[in-house]
N, C-alpha and C positions, 0 to 999 in steps of 0.2 A: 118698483123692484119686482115684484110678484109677477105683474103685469110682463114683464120681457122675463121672467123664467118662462112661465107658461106659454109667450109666444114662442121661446127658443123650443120647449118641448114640444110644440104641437109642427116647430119646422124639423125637427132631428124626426119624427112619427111620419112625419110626407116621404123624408128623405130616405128611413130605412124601409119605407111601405116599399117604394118605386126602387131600391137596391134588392129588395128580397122577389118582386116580379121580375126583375131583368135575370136572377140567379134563375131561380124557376123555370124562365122559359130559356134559357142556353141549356140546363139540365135536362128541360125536356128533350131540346136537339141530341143533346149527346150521354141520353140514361146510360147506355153500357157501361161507359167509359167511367161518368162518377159510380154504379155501382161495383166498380173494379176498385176505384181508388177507396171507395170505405170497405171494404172488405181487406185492403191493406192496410191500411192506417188503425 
């Protein structure tokens, strides 16, 4: 049981590594734009 937590946490940690590089770099292509939208929000 411990054994497949730990493997699920260690896949959800690859999962949101490789979601938060993909945000990053579209953020990069389009900085204005998100710092437009937190300046509104």
């Amino acid at each position: 049981m411990l054994t497949m937590l730990a493997v699920v946490m260690v896949l959800v940690a690859l999962v949101s590594s490789i979601a938060i590089r993909k945000m990053l770099a579209a953020a990069d292509k389009h900085q204005p734009e998100v710092e437009l939208t937190e300046a509104e929000s």
